[in-house]
N, CA, C and O atoms as a Tinker XYZ file with bonds, in Angstrom:
   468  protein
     1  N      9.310000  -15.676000   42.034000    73     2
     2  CA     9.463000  -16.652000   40.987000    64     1     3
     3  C      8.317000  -16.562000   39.978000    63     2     4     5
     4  O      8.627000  -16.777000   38.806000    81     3
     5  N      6.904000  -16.246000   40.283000    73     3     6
     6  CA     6.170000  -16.260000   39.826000    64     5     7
     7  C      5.992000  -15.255000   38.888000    63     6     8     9
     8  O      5.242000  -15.513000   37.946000    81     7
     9  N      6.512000  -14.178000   38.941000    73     7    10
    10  CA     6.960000  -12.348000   38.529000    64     9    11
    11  C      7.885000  -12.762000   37.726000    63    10    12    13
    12  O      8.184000  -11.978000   36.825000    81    11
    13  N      8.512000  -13.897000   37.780000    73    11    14
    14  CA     9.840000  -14.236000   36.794000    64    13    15
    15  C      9.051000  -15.229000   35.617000    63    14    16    17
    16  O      9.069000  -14.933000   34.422000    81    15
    17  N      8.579000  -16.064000   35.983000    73    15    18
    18  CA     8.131000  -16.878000   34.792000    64    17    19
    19  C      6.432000  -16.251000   34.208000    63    18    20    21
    20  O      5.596000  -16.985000   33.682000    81    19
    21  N      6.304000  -15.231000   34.385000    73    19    22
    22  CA     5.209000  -14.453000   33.633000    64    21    23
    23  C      6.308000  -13.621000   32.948000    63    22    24    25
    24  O      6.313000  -14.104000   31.816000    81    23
    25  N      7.148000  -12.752000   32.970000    73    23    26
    26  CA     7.840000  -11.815000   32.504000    64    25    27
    27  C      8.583000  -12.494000   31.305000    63    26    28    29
    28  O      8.581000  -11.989000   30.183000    81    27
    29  N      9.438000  -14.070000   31.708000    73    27    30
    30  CA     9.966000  -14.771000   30.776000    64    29    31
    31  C      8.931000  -15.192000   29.462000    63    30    32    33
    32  O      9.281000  -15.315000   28.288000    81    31
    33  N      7.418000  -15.392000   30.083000    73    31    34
    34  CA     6.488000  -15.553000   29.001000    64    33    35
    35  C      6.301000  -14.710000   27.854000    63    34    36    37
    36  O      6.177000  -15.010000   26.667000    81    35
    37  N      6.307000  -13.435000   28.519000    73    35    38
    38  CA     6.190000  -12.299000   27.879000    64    37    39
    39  C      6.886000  -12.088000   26.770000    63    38    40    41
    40  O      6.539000  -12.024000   25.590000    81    39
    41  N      8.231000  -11.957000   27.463000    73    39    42
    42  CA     9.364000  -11.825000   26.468000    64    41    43
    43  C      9.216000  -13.114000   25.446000    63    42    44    45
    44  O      8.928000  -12.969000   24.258000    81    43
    45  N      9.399000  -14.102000   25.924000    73    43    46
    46  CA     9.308000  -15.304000   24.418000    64    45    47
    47  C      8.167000  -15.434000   23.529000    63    46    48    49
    48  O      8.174000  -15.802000   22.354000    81    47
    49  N      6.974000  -15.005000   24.408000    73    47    50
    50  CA     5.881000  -14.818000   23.577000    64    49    51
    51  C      6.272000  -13.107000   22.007000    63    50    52    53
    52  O      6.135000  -13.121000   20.784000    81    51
    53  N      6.715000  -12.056000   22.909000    73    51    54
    54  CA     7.305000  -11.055000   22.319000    64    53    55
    55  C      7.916000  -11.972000   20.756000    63    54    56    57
    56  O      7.475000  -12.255000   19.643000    81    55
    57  N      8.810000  -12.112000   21.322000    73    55    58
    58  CA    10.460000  -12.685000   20.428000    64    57    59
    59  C      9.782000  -13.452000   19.236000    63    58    60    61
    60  O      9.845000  -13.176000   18.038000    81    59
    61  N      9.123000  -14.476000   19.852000    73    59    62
    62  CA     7.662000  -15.203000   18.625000    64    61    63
    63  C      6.993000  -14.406000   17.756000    63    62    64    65
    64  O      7.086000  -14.742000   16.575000    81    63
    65  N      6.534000  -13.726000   17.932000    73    63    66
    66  CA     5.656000  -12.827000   17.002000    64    65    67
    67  C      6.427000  -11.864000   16.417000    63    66    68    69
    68  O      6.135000  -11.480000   15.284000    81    67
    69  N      7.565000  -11.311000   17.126000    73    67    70
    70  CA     8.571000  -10.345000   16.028000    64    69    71
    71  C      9.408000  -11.419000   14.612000    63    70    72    73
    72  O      9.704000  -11.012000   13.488000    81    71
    73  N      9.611000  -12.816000   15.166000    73    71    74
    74  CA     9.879000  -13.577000   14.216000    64    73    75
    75  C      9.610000  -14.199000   13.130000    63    74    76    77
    76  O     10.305000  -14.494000   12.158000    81    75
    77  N      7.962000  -14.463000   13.524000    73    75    78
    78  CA     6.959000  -14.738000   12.560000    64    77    79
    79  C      6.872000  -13.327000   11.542000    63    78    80    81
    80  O      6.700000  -13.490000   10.334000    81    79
    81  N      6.980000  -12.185000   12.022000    73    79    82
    82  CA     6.399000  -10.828000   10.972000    64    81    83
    83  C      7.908000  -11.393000   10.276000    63    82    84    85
    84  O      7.828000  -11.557000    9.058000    81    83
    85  N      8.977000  -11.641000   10.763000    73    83    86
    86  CA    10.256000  -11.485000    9.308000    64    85    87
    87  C     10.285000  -11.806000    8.350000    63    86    88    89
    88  O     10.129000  -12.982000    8.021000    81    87
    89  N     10.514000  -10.783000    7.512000    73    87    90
    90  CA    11.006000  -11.510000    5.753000    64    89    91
    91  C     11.644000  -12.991000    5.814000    63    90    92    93
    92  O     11.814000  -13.498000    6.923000    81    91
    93  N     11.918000  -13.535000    4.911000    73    91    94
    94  CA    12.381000  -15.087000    5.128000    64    93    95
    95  C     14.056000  -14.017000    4.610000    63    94    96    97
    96  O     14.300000  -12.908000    4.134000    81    95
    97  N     14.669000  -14.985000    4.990000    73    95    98
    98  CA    16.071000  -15.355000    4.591000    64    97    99
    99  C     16.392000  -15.805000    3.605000    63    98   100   101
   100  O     17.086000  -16.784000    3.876000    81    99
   101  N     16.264000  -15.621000    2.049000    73    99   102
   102  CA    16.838000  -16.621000    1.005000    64   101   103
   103  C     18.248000  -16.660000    1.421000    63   102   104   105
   104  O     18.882000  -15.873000    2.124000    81   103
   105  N     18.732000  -18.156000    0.613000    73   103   106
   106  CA    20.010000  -18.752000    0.899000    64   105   107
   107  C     20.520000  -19.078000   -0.408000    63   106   108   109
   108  O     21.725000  -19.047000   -0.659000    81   107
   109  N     19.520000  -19.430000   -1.356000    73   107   110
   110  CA    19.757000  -19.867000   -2.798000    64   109   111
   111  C     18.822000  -19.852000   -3.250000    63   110   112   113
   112  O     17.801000  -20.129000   -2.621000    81   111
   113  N     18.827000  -19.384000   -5.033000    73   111   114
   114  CA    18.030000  -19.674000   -5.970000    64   113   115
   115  C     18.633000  -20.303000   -7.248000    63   114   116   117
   116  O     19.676000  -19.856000   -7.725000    81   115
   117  N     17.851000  -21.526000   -7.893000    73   115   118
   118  CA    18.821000  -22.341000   -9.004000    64   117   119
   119  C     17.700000  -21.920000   -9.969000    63   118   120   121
   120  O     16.538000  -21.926000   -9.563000    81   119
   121  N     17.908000  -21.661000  -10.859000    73   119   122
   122  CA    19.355000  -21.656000  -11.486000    64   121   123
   123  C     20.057000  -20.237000  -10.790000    63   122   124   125
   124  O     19.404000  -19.304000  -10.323000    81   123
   125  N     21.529000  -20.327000  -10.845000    73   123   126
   126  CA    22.262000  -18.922000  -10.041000    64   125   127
   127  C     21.530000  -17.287000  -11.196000    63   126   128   129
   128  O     21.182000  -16.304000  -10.542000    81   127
   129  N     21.423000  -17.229000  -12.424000    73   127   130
   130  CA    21.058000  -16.563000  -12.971000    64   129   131
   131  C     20.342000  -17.144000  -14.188000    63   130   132   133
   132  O     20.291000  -18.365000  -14.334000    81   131
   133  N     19.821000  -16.354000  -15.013000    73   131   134
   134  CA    19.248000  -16.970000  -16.639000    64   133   135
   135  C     19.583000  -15.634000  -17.626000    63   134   136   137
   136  O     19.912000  -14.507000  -17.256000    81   135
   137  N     19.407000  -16.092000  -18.881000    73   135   138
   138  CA    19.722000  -14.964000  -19.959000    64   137   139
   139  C     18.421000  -14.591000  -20.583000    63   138   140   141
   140  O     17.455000  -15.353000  -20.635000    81   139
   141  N     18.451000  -13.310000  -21.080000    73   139   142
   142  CA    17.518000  -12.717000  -21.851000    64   141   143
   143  C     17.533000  -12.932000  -23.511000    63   142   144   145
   144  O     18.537000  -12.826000  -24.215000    81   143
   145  N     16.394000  -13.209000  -23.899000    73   143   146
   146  CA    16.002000  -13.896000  -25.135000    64   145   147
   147  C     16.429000  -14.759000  -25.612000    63   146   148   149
   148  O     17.222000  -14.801000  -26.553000    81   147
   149  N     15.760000  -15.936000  -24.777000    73   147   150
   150  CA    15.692000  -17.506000  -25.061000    64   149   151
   151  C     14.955000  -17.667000  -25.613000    63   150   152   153
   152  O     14.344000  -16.606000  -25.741000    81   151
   153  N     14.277000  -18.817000  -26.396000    73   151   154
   154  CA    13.117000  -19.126000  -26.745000    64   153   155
   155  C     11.887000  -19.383000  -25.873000    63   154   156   157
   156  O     10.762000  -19.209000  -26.341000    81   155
   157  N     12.004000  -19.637000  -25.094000    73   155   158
   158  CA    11.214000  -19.864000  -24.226000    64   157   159
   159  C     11.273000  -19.015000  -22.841000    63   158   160   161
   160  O     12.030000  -18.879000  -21.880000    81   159
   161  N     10.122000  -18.564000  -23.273000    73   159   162
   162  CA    10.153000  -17.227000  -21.900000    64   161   163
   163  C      9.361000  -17.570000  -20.830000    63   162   164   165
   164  O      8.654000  -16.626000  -20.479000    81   163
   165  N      9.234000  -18.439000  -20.268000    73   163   166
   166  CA     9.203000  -19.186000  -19.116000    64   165   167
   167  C     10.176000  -19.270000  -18.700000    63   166   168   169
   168  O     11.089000  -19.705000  -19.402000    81   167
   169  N     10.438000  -18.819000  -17.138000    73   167   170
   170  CA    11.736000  -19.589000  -16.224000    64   169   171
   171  C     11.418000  -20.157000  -14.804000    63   170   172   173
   172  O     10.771000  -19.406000  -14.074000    81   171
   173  N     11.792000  -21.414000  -14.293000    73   171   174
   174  CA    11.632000  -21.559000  -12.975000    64   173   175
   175  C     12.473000  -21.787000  -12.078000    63   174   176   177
   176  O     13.225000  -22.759000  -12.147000    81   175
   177  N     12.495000  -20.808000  -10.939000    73   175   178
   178  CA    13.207000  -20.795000   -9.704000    64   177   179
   179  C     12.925000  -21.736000   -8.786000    63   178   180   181
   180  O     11.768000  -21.911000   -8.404000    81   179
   181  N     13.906000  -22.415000   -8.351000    73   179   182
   182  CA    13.705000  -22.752000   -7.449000    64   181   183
   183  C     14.535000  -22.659000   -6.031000    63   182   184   185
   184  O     15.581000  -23.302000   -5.942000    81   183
   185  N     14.054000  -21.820000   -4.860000    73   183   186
   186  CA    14.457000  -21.187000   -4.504000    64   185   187
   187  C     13.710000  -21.443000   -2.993000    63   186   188   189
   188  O     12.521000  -21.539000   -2.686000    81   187
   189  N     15.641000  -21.543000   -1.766000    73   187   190
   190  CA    15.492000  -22.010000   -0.828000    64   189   191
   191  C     15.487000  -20.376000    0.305000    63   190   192   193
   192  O     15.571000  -19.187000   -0.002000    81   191
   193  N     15.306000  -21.283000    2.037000    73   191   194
   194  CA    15.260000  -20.012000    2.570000    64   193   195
   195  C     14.636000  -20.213000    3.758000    63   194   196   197
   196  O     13.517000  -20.713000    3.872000    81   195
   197  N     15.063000  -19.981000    4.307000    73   195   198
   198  CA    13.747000  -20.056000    5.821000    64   197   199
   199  C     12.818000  -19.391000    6.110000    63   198   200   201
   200  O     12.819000  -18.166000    5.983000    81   199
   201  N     11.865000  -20.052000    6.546000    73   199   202
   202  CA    10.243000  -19.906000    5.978000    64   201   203
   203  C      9.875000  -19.084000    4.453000    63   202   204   205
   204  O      9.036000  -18.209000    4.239000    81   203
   205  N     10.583000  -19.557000    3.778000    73   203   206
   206  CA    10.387000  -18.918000    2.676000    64   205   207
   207  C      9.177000  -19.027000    1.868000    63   206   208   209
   208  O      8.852000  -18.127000    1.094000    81   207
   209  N      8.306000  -20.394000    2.059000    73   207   210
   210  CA     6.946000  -21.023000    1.817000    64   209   211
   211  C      5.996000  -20.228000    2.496000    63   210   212   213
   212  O      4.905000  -20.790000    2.595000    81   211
   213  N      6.055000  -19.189000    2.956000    73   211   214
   214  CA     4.990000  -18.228000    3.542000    64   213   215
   215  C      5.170000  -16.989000    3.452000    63   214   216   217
   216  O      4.771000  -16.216000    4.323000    81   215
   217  N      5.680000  -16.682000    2.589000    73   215   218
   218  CA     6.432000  -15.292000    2.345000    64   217   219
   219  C      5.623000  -14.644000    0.802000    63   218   220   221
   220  O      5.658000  -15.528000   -0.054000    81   219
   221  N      5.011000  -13.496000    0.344000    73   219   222
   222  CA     4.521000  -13.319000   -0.865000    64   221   223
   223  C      5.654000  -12.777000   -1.183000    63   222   224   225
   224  O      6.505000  -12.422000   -0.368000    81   223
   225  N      5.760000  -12.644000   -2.883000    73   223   226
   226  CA     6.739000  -12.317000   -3.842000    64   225   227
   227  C      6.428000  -11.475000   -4.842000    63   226   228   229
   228  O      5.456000  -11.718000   -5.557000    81   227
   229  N      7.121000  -10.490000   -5.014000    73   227   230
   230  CA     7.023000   -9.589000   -6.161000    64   229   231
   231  C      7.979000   -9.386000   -6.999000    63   230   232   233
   232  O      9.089000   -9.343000   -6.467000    81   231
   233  N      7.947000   -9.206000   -8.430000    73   231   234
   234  CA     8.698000   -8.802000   -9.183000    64   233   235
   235  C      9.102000   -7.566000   -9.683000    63   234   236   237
   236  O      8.227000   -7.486000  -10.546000    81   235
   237  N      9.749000   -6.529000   -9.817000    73   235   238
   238  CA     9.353000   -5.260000  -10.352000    64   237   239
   239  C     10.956000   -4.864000  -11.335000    63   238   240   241
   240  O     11.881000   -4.160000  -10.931000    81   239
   241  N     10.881000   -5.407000  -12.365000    73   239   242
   242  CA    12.077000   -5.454000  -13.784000    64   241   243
   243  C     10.536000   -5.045000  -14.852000    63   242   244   245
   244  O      9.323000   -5.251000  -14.796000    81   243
   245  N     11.771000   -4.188000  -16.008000    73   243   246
   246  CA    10.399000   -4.046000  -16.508000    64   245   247
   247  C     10.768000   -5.208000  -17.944000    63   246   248   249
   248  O     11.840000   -5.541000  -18.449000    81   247
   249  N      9.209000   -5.615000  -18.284000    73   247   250
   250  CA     9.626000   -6.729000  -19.611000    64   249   251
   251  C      9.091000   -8.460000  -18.701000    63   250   252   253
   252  O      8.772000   -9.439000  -19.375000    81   251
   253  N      9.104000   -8.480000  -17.400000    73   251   254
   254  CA     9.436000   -9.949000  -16.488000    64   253   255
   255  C      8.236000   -9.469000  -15.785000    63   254   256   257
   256  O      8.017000   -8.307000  -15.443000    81   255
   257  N      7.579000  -10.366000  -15.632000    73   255   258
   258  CA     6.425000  -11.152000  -14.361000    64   257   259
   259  C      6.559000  -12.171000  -14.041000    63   258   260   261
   260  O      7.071000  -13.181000  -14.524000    81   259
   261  N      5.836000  -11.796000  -12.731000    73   259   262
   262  CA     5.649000  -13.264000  -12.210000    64   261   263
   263  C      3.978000  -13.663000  -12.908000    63   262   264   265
   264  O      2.955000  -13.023000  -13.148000    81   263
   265  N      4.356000  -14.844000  -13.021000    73   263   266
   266  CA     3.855000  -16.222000  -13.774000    64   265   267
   267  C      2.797000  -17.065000  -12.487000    63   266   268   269
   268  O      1.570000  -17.012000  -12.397000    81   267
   269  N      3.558000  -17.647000  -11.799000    73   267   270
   270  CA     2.954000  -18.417000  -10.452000    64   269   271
   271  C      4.321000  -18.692000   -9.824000    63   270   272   273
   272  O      5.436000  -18.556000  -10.328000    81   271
   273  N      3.967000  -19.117000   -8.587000    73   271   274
   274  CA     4.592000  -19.465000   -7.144000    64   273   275
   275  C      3.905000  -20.995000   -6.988000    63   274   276   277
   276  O      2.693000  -21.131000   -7.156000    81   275
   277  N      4.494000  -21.766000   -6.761000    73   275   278
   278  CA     4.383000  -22.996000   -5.483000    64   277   279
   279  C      4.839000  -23.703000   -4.838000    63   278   280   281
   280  O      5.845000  -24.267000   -5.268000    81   279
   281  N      4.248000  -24.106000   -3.219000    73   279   282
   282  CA     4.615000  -24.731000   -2.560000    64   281   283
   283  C      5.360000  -26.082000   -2.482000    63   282   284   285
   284  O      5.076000  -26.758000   -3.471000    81   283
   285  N      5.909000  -26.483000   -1.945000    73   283   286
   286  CA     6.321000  -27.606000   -1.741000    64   285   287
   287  C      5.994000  -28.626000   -0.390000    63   286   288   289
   288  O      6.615000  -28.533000    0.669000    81   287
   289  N      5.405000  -29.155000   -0.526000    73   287   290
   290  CA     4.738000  -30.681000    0.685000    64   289   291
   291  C      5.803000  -30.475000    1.690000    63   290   292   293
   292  O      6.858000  -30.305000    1.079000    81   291
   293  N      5.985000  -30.414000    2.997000    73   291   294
   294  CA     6.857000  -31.021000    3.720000    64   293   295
   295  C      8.157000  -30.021000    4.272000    63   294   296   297
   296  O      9.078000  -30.361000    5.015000    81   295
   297  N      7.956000  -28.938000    3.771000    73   295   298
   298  CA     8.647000  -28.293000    4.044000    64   297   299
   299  C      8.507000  -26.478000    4.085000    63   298   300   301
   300  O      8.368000  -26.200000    2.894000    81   299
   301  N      8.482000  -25.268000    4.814000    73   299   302
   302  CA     8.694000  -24.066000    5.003000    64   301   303
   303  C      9.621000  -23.503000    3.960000    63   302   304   305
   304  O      9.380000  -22.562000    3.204000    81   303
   305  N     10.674000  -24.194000    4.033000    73   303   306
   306  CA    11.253000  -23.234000    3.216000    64   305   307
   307  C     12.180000  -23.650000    1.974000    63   306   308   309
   308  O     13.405000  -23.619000    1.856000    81   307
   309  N     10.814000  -24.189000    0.778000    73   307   310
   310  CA    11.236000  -23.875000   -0.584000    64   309   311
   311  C     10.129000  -23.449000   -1.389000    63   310   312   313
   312  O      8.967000  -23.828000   -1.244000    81   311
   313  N     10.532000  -22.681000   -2.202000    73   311   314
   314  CA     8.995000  -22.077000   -3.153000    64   313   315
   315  C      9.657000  -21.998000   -4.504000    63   314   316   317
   316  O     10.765000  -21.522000   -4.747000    81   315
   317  N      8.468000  -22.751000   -5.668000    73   315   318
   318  CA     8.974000  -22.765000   -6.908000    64   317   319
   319  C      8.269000  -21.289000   -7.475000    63   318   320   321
   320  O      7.245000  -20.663000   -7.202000    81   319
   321  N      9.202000  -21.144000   -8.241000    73   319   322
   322  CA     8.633000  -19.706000   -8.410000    64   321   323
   323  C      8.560000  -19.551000  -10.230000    63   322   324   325
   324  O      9.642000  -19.527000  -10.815000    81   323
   325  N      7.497000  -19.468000  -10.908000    73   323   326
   326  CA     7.682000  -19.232000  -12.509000    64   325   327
   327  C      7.599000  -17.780000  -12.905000    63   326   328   329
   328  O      6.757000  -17.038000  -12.399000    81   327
   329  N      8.506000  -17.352000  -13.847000    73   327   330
   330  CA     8.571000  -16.092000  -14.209000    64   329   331
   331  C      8.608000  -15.653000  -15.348000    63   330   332   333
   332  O      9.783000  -15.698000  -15.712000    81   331
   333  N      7.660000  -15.048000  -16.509000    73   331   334
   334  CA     8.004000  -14.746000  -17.856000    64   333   335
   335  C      9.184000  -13.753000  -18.043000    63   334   336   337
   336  O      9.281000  -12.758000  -17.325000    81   335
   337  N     10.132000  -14.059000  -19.081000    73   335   338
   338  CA    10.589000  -13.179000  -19.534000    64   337   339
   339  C     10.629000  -12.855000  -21.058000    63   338   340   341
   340  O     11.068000  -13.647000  -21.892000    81   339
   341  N      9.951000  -11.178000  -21.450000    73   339   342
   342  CA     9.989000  -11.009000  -22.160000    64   341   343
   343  C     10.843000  -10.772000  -23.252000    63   342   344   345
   344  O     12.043000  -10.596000  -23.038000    81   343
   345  N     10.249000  -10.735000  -24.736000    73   343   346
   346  CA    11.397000  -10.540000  -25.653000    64   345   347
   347  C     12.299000   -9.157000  -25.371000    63   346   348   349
   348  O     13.458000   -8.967000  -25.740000    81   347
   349  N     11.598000   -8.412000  -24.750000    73   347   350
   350  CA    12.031000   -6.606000  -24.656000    64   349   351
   351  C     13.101000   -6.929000  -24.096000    63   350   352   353
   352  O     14.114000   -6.359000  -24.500000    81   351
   353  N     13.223000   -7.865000  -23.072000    73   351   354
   354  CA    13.616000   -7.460000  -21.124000    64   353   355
   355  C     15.412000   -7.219000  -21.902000    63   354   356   357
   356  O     15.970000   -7.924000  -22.743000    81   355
   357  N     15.720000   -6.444000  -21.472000    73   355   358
   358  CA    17.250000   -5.642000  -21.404000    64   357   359
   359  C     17.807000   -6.619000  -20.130000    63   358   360   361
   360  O     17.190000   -6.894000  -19.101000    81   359
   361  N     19.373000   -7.118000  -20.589000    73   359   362
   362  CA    19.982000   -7.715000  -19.362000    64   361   363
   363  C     19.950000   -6.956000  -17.995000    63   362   364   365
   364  O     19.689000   -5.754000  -18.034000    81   363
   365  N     20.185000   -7.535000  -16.829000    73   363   366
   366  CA    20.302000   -6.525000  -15.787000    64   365   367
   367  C     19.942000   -7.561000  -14.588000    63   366   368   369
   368  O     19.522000   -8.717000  -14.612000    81   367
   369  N     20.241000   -6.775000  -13.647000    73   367   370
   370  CA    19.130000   -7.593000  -12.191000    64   369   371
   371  C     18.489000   -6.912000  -11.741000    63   370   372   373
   372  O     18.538000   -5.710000  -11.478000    81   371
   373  N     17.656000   -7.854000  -11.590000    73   371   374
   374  CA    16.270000   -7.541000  -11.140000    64   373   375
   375  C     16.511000   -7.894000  -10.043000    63   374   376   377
   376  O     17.618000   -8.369000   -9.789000    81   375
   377  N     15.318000   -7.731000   -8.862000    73   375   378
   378  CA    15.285000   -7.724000   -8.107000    64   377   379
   379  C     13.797000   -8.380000   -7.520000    63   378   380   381
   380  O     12.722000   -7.823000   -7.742000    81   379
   381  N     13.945000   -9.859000   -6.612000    73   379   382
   382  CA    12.931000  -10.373000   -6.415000    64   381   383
   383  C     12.573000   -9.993000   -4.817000    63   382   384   385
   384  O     13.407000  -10.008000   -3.912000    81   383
   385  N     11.150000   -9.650000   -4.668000    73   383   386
   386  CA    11.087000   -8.843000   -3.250000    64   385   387
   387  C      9.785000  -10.344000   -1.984000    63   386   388   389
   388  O      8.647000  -10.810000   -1.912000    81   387
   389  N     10.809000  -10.381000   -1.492000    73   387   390
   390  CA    10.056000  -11.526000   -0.533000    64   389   391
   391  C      9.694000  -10.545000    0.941000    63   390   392   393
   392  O     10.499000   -9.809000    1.512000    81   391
   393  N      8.435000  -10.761000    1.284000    73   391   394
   394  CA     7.051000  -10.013000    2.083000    64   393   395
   395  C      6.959000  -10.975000    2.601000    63   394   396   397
   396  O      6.769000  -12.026000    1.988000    81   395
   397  N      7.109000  -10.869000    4.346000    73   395   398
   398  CA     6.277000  -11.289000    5.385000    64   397   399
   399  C      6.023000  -10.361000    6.117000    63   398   400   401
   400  O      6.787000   -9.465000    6.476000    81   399
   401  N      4.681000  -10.555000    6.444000    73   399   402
   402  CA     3.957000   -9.417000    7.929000    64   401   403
   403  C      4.425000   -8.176000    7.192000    63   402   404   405
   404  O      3.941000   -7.862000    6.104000    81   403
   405  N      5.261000   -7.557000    7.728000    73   403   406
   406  CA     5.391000   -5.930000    7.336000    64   405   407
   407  C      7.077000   -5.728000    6.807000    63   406   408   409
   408  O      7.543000   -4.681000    6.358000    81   407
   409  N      7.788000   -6.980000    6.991000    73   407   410
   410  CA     8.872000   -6.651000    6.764000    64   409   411
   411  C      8.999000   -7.462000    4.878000    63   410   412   413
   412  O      8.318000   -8.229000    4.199000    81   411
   413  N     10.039000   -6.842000    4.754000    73   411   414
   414  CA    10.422000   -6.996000    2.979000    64   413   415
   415  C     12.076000   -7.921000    3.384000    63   414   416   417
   416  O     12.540000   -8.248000    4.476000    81   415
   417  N     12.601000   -8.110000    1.997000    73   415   418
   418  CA    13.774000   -8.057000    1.412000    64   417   419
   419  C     13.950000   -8.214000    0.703000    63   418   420   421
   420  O     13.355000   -9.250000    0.403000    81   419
   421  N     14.665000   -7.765000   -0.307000    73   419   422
   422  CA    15.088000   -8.025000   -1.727000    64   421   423
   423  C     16.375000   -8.531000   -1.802000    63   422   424   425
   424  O     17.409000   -8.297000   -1.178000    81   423
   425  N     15.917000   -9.682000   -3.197000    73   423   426
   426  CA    17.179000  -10.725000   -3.371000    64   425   427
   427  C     17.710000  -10.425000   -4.798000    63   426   428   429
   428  O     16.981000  -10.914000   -5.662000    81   427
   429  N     18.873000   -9.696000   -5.313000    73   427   430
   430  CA    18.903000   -9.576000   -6.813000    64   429   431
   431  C     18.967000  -10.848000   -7.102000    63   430   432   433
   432  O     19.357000  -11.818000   -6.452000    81   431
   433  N     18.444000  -10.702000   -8.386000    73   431   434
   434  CA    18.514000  -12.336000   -9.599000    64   433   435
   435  C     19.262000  -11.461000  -11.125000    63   434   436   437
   436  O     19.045000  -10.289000  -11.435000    81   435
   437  N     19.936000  -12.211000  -11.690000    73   435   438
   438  CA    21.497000  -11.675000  -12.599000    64   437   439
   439  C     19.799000  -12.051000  -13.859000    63   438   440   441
   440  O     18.816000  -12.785000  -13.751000    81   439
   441  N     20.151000  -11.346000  -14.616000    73   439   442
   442  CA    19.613000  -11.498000  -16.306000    64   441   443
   443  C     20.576000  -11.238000  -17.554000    63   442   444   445
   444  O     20.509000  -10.258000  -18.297000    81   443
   445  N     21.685000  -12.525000  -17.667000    73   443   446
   446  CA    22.551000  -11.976000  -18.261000    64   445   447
   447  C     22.068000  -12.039000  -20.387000    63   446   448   449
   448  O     21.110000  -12.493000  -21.013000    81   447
   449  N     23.109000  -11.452000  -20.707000    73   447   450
   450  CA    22.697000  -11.177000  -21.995000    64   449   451
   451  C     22.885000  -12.570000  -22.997000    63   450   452   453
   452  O     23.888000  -13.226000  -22.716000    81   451
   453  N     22.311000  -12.936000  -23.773000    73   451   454
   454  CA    22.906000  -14.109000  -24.438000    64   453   455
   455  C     23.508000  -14.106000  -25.544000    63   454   456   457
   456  O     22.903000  -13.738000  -26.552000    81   455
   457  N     24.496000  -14.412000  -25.588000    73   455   458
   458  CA    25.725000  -14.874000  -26.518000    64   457   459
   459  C     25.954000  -15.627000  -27.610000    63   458   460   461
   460  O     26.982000  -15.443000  -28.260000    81   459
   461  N     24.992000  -16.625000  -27.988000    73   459   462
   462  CA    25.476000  -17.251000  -28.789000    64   461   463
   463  C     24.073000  -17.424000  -29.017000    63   462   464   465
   464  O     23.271000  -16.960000  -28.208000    81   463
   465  N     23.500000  -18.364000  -30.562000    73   463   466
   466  CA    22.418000  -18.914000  -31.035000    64   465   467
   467  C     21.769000  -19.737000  -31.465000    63   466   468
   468  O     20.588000  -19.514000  -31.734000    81   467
């Protein structure tokens, strides 16, 4: 019994730490997309996910940075996320890359073209 509940430790201790290294899971980001050349080239995501509040973020579109990231009180998994977009930036998706521990994932985000003035 004793050979059993050291071995069970093991393993859940295991299972813990492979979980903690995971990328988060996004589930949603609002707005669903934004358009290129607005007046205002500021945009903010806000954007859900499990443990997504501990996860770093990268951008790599060319024309768009990231701006800042922040937390939210009370909760793992939402992160506001601000992003310039430039006058250049060509419609398209981009692709936002969420980092935990060693693992990645990328979430496309739509940059559609704008239409009217």
């Amino acid at each position: 019994m004793k050979k059993f509940l050291i071995l069970f430790a093991a393993v859940l201790t295991a299972t813990c730490a492979m979980a903690a290294k995971k990328a988060p899971l996004v589930t949603s980001i609002d707005p669903p997309y934004w358009w290129t050349g607005m007046a205002n080239d500021t945009l903010q995501l806000f954007v859900y996910g499990n443990d997504v509040k501990n996860a770093d973020l990268t951008v790599d579109y060319p024309g768009v940075k990231l701006a800042a990231t922040a937390e939210l009180d009370g909760s793992d998994d939402y992160k506001v996320v601000y992003i310039t977009i430039g006058k250049e930036t060509v419609p398209g998706t981009m692709n936002l890359s969420f980092t935990k521990g060693t693992t990645s994932r990328k979430v496309p985000y739509e940059l559609k073209k704008r239409t009217w003035n």
